[in-house]
PDB file of N, CA, C, O and CB in Angstrom:
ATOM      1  N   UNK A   1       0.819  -1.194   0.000  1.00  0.00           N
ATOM      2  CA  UNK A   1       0.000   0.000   0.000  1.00  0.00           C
ATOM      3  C   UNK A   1       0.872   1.271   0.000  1.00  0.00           C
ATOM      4  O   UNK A   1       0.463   2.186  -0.714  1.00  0.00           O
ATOM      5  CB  UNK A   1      -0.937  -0.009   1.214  1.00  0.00           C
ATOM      6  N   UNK A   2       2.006   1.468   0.688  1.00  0.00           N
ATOM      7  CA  UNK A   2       2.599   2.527   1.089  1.00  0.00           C
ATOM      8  C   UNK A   2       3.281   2.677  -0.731  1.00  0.00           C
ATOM      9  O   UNK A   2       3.201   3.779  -1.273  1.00  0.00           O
ATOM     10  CB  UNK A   2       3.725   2.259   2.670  1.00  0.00           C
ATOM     11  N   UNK A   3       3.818   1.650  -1.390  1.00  0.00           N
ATOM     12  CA  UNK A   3       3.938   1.938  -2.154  1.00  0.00           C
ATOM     13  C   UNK A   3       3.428   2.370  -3.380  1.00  0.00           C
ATOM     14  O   UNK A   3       4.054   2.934  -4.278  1.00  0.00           O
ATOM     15  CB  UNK A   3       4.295   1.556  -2.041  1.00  0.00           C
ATOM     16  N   UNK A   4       1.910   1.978  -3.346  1.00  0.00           N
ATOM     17  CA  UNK A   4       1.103   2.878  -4.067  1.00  0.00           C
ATOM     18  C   UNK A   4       1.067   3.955  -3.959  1.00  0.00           C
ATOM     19  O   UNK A   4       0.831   4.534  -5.020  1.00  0.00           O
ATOM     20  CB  UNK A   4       0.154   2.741  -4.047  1.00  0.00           C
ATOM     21  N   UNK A   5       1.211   4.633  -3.031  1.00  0.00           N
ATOM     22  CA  UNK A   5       0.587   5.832  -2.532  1.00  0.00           C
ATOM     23  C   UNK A   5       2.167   7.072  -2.926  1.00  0.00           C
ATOM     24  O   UNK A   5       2.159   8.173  -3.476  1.00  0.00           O
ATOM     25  CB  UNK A   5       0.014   5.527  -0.481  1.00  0.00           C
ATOM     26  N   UNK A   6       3.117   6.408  -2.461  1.00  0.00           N
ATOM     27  CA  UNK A   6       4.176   7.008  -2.437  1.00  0.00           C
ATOM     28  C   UNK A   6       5.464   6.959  -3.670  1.00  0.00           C
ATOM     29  O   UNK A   6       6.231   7.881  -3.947  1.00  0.00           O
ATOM     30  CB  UNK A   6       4.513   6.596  -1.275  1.00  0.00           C
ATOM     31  N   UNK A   7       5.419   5.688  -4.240  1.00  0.00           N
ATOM     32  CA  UNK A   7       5.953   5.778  -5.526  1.00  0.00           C
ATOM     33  C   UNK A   7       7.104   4.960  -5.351  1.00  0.00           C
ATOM     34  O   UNK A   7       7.837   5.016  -6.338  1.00  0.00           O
ATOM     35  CB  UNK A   7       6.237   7.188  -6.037  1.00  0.00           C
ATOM     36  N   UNK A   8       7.651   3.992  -4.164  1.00  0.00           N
ATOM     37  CA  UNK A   8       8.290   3.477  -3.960  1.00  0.00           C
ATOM     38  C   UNK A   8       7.941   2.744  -2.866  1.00  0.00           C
ATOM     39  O   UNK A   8       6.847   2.690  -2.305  1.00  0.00           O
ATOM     40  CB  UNK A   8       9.082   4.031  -4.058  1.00  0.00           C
ATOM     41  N   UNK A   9       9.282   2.006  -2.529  1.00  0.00           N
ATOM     42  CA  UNK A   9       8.932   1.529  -0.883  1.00  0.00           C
ATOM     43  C   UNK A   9       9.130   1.722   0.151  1.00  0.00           C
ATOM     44  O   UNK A   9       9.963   2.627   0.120  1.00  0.00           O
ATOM     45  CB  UNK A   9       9.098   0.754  -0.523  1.00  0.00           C
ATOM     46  N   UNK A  10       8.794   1.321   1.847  1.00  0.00           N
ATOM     47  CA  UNK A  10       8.602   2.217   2.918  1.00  0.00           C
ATOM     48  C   UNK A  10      10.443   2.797   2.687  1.00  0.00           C
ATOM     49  O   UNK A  10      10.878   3.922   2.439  1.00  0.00           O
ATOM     50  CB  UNK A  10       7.980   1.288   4.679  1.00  0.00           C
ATOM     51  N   UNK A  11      11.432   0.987   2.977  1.00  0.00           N
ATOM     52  CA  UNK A  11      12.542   1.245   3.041  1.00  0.00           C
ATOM     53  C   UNK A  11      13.424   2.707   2.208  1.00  0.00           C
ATOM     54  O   UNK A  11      14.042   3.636   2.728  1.00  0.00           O
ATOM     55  CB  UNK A  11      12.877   0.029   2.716  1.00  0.00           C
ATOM     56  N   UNK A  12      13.185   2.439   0.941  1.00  0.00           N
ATOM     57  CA  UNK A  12      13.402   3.779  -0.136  1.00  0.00           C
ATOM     58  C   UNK A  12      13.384   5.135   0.425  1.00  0.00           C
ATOM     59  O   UNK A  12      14.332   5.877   0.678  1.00  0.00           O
ATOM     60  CB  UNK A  12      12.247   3.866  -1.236  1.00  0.00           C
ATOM     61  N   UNK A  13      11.823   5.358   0.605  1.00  0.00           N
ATOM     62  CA  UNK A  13      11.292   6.534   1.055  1.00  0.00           C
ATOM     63  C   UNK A  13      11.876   7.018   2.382  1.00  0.00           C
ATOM     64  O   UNK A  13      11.844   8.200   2.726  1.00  0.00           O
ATOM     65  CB  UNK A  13       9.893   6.377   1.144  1.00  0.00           C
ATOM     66  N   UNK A  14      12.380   6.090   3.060  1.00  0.00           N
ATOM     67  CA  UNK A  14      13.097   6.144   4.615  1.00  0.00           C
ATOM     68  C   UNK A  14      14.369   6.800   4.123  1.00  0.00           C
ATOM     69  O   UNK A  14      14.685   7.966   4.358  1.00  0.00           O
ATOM     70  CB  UNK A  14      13.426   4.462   5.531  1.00  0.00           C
ATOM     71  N   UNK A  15      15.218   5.735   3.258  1.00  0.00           N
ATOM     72  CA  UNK A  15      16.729   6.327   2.395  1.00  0.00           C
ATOM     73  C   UNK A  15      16.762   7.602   2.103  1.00  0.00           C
ATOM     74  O   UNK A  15      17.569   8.473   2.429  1.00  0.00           O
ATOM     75  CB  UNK A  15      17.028   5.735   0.952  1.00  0.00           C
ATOM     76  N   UNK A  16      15.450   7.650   1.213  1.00  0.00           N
ATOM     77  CA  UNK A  16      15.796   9.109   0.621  1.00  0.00           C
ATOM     78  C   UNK A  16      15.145  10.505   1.932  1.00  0.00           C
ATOM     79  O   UNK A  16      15.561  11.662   1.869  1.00  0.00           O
ATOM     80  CB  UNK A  16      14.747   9.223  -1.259  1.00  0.00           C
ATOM     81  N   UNK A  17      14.762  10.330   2.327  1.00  0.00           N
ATOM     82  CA  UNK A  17      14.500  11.273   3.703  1.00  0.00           C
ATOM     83  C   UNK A  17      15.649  11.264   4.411  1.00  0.00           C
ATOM     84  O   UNK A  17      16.133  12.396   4.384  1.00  0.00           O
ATOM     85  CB  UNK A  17      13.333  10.783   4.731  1.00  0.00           C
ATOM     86  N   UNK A  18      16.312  10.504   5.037  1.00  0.00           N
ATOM     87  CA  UNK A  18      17.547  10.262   5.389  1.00  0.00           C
ATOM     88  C   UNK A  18      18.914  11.090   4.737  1.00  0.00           C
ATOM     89  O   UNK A  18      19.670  11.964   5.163  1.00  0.00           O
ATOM     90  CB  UNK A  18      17.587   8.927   5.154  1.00  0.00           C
ATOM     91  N   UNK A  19      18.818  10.489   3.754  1.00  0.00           N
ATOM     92  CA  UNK A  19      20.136  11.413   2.260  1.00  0.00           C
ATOM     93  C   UNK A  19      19.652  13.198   2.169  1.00  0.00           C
ATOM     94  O   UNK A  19      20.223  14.076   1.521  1.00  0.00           O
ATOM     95  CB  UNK A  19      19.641  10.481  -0.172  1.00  0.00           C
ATOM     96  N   UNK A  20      18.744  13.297   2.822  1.00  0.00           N
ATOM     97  CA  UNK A  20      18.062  14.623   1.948  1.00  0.00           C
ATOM     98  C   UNK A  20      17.939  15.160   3.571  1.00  0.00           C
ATOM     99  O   UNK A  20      17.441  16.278   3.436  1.00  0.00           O
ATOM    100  CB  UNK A  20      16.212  14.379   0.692  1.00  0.00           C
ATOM    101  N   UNK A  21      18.145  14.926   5.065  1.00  0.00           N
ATOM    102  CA  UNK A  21      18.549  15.475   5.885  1.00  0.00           C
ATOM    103  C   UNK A  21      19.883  15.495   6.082  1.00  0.00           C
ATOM    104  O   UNK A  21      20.117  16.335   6.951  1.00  0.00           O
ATOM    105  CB  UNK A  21      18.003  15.184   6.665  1.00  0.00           C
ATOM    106  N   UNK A  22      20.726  15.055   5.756  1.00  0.00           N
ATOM    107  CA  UNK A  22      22.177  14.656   5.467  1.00  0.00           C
ATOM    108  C   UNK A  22      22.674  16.060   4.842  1.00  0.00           C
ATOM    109  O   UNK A  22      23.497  16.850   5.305  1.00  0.00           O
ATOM    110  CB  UNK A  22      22.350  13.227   4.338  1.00  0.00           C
ATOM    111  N   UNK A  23      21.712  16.147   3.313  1.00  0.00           N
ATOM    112  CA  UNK A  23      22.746  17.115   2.791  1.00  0.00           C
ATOM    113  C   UNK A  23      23.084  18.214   3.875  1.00  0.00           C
ATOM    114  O   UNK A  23      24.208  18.543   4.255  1.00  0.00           O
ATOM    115  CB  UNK A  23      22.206  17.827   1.437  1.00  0.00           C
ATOM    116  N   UNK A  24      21.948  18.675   4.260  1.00  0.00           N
ATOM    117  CA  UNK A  24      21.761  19.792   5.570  1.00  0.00           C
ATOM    118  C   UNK A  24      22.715  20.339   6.217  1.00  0.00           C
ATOM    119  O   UNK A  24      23.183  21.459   6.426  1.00  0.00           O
ATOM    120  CB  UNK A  24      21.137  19.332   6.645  1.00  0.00           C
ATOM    121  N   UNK A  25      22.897  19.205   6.498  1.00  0.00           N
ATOM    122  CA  UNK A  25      24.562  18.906   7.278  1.00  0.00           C
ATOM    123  C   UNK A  25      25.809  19.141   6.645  1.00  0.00           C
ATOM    124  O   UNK A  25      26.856  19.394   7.241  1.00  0.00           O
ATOM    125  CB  UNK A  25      24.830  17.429   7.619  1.00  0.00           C
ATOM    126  N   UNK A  26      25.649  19.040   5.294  1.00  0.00           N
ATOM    127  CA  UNK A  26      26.697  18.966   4.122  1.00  0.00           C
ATOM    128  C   UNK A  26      27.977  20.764   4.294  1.00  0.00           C
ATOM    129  O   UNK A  26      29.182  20.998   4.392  1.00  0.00           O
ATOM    130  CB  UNK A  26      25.378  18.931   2.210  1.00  0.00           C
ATOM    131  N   UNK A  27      26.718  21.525   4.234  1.00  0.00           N
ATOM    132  CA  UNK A  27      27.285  22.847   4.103  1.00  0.00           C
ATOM    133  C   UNK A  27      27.938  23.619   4.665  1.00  0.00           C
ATOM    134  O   UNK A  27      28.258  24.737   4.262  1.00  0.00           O
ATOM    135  CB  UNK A  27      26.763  23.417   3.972  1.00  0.00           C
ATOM    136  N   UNK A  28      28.433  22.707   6.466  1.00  0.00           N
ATOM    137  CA  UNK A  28      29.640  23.124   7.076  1.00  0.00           C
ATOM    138  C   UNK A  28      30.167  22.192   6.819  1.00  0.00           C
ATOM    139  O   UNK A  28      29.803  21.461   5.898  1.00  0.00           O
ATOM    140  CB  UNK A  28      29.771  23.496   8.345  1.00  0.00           C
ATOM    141  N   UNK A  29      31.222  21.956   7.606  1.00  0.00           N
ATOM    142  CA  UNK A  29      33.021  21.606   8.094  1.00  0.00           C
ATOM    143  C   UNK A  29      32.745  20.090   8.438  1.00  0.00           C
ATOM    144  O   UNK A  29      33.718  19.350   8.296  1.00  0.00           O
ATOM    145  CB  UNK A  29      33.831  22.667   9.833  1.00  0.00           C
ATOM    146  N   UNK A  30      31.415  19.440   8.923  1.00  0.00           N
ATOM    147  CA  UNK A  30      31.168  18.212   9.634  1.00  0.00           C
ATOM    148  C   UNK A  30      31.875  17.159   8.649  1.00  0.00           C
ATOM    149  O   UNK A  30      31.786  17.225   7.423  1.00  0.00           O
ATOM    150  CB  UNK A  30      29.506  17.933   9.912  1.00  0.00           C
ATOM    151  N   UNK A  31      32.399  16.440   9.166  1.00  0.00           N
ATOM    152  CA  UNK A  31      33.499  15.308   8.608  1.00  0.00           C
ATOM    153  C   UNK A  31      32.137  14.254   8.191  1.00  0.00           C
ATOM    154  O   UNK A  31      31.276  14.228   9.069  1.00  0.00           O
ATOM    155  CB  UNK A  31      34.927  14.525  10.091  1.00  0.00           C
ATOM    156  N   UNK A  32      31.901  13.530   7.155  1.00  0.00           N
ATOM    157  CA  UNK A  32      31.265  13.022   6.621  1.00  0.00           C
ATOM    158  C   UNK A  32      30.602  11.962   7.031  1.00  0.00           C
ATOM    159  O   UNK A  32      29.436  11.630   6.820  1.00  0.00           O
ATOM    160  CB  UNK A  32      31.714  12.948   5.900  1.00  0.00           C
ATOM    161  N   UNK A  33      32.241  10.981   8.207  1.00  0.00           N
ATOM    162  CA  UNK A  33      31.610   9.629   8.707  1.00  0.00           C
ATOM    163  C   UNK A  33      30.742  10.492   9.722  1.00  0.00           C
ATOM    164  O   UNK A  33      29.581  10.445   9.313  1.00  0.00           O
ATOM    165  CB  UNK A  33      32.771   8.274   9.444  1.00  0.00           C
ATOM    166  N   UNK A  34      30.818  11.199  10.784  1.00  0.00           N
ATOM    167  CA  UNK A  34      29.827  12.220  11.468  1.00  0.00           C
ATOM    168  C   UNK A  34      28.567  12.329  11.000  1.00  0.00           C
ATOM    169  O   UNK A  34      27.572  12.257  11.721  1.00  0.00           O
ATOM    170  CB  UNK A  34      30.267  13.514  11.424  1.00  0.00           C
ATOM    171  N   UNK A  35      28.552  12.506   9.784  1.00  0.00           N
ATOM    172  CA  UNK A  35      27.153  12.885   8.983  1.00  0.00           C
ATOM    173  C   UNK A  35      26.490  11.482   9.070  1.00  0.00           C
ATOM    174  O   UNK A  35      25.613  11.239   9.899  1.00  0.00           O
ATOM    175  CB  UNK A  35      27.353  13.479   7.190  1.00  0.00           C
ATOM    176  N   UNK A  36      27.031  10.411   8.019  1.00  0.00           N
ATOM    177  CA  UNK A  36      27.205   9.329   7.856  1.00  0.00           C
ATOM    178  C   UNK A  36      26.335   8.600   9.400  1.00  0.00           C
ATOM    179  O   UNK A  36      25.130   8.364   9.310  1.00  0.00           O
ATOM    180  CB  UNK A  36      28.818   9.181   7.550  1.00  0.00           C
ATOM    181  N   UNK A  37      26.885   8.383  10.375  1.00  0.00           N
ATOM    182  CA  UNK A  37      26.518   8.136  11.971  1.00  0.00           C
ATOM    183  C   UNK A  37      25.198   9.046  12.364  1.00  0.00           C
ATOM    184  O   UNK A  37      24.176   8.652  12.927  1.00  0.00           O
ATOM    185  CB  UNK A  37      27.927   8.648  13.051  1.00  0.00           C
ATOM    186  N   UNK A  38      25.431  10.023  12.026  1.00  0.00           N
ATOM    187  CA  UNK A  38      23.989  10.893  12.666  1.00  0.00           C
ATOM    188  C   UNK A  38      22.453  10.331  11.879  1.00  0.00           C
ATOM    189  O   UNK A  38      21.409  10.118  12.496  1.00  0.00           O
ATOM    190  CB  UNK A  38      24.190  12.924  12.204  1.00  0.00           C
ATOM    191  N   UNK A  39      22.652  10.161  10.337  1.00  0.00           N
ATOM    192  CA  UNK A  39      21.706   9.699   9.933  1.00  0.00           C
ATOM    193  C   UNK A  39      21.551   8.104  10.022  1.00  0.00           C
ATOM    194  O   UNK A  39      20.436   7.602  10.157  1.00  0.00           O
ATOM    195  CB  UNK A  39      21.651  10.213   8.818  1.00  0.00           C
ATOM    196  N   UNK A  40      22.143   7.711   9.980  1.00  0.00           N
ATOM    197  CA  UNK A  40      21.828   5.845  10.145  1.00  0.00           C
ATOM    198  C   UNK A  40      22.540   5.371   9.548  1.00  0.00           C
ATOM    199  O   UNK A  40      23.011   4.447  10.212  1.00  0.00           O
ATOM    200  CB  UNK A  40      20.568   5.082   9.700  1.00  0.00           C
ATOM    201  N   UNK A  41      23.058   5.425   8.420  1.00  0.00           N
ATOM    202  CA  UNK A  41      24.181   4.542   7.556  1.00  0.00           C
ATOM    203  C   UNK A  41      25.452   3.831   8.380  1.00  0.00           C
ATOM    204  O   UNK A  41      26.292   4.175   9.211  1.00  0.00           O
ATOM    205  CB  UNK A  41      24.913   5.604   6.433  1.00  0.00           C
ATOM    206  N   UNK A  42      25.090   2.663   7.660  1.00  0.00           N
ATOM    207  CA  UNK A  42      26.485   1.523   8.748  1.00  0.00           C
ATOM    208  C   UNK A  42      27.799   2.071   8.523  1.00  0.00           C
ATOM    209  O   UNK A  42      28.582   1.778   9.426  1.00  0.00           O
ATOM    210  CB  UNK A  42      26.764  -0.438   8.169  1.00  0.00           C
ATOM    211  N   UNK A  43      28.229   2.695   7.706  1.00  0.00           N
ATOM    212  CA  UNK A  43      29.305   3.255   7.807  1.00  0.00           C
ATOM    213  C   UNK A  43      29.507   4.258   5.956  1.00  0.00           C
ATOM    214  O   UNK A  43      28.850   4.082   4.931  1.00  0.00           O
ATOM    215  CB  UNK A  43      30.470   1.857   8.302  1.00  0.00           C
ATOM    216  N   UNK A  44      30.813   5.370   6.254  1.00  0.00           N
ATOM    217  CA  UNK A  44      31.155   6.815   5.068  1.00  0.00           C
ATOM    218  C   UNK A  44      31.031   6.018   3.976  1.00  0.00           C
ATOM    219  O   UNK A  44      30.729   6.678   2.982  1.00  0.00           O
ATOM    220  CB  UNK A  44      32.888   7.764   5.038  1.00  0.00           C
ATOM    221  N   UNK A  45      31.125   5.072   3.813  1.00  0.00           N
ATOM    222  CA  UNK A  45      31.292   4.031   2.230  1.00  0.00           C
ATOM    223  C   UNK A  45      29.738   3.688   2.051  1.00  0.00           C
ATOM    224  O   UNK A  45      29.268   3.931   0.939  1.00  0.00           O
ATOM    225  CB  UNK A  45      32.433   2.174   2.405  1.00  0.00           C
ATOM    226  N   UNK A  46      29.157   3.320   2.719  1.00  0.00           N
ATOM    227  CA  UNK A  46      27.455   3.203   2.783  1.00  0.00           C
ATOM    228  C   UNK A  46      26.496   4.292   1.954  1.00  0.00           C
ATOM    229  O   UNK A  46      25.706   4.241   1.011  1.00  0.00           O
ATOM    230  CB  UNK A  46      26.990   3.405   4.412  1.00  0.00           C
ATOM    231  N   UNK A  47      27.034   5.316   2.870  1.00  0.00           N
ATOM    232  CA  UNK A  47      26.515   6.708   3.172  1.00  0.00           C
ATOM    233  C   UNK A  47      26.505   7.490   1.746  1.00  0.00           C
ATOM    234  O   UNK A  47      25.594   8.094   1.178  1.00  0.00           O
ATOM    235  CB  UNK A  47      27.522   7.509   4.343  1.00  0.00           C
ATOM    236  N   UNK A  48      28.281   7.177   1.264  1.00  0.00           N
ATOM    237  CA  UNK A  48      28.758   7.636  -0.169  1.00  0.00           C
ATOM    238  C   UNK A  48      27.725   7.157  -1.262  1.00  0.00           C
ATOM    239  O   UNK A  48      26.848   7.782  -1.859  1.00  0.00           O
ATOM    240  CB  UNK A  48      30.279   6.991  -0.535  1.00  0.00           C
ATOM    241  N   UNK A  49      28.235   5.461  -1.340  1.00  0.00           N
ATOM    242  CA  UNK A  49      27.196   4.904  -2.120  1.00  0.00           C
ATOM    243  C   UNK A  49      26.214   4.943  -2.645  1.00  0.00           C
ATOM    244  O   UNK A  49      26.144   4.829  -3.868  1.00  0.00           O
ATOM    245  CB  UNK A  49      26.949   4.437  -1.937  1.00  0.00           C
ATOM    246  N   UNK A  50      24.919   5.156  -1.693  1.00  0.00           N
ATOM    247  CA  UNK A  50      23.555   5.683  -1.778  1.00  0.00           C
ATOM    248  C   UNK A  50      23.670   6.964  -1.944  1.00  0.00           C
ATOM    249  O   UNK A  50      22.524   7.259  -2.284  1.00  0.00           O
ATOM    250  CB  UNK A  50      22.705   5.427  -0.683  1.00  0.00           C
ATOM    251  N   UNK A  51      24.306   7.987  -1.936  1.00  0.00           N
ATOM    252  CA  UNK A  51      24.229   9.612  -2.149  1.00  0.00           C
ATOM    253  C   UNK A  51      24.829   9.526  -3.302  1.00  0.00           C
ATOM    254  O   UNK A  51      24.430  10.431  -4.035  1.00  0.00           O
ATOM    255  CB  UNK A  51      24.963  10.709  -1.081  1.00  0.00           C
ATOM    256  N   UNK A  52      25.794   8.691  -3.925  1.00  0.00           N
ATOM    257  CA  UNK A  52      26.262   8.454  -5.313  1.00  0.00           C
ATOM    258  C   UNK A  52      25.007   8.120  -6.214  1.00  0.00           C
ATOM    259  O   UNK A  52      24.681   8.649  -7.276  1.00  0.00           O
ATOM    260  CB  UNK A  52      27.352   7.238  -5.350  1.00  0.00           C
ATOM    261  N   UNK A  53      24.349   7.039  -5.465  1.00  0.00           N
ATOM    262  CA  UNK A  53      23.300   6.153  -6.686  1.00  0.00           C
ATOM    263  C   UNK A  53      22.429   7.524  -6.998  1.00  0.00           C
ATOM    264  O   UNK A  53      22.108   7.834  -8.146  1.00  0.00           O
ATOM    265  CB  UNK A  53      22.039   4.480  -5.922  1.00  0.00           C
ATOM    266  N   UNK A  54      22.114   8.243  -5.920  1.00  0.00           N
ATOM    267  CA  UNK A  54      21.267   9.197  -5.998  1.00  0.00           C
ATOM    268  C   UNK A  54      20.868  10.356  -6.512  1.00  0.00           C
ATOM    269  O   UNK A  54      19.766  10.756  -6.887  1.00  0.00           O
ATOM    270  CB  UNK A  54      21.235   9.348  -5.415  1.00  0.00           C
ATOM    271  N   UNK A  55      22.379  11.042  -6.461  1.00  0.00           N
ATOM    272  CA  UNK A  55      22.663  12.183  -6.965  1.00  0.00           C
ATOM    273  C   UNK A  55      23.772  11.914  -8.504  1.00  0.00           C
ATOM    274  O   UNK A  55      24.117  12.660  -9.421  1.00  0.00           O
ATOM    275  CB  UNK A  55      23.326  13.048  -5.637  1.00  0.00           C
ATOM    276  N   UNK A  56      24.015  10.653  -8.208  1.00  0.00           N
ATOM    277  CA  UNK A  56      25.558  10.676  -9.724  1.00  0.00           C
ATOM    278  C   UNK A  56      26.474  11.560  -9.169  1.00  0.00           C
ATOM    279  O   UNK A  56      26.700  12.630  -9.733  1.00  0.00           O
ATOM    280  CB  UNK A  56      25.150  11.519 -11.669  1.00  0.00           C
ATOM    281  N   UNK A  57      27.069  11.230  -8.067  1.00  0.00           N
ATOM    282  CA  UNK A  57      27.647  12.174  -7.619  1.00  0.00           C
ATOM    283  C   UNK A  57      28.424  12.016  -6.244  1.00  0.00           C
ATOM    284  O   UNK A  57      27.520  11.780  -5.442  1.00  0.00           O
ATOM    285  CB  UNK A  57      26.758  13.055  -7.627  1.00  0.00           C
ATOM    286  N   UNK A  58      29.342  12.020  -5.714  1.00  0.00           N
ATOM    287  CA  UNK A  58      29.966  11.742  -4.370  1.00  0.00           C
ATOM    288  C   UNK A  58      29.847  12.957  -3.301  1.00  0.00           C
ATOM    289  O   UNK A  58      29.946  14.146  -3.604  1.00  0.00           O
ATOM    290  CB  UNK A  58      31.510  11.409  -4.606  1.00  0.00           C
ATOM    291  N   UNK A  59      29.613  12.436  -1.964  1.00  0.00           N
ATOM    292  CA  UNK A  59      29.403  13.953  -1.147  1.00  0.00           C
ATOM    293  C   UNK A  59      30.543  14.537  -1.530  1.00  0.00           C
ATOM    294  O   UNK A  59      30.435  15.594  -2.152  1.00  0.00           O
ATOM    295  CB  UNK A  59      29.285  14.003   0.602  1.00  0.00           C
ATOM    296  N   UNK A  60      31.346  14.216  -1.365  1.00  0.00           N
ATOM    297  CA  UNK A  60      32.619  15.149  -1.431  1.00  0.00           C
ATOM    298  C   UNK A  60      32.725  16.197  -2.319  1.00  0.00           C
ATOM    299  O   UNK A  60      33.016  17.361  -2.043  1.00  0.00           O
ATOM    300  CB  UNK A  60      33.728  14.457  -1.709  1.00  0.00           C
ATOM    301  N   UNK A  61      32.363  15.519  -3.877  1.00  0.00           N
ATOM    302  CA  UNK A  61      32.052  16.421  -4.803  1.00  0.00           C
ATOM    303  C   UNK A  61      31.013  17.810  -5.075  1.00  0.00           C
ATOM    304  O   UNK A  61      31.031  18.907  -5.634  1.00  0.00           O
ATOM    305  CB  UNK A  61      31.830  15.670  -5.476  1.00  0.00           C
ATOM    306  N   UNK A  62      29.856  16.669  -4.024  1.00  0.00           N
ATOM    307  CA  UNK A  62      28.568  17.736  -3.738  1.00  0.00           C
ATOM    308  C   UNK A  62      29.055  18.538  -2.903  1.00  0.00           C
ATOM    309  O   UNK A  62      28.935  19.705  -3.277  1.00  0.00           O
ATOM    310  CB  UNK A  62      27.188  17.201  -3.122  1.00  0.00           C
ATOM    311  N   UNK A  63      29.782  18.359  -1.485  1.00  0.00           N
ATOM    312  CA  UNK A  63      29.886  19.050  -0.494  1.00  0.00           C
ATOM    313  C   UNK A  63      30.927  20.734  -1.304  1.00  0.00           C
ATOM    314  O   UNK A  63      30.732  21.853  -0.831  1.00  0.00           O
ATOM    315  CB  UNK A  63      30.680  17.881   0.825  1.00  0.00           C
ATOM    316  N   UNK A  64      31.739  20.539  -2.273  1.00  0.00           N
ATOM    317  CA  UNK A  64      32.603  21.623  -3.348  1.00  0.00           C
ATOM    318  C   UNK A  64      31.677  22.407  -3.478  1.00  0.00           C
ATOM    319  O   UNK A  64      31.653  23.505  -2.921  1.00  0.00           O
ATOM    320  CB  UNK A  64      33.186  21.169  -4.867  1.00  0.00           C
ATOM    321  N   UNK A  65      30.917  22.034  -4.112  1.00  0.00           N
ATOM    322  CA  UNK A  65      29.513  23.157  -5.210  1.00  0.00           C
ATOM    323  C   UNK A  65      28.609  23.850  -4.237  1.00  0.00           C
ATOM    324  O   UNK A  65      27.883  24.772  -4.611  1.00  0.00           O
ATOM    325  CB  UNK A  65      28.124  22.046  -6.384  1.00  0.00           C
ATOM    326  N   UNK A  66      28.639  23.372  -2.828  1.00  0.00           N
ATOM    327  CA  UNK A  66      27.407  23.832  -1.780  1.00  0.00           C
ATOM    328  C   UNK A  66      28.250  25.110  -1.581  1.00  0.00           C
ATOM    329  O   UNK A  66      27.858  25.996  -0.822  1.00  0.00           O
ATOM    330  CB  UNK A  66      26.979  22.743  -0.149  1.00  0.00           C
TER     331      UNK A  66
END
């Protein structure tokens, strides 16, 4: 049901809420595994990954352009 409604699934919709309070965080100095730990991801390689699949793009790279 949730995925009718929402366009994916609960897990997904959790990810991407997650990645998208993260960036937030992105636009100071906070060291990444920090970021990484505050939102839930098992660990900076996790964290990267899924913000890669997401954006085509590595925080690091994103964190430059902010």
């Amino acid at each position: 049901m949730f995925k009718a409604t929402r366009g994916l699934p609960l897990h997904g919709w959790i990810t991407n809420r997650r990645i998208d309070r993260a960036k937030s965080m992105m636009a100071g100095r906070t060291p990444l595994v920090e970021i990484a730990q505050a939102y839930g991801f098992s660990s900076q390689s996790h964290f990267t990954r899924v913000f890669k699949e997401r954006f085509s793009t590595t925080p690091d790279v994103y964190r430059a352009l902010v």
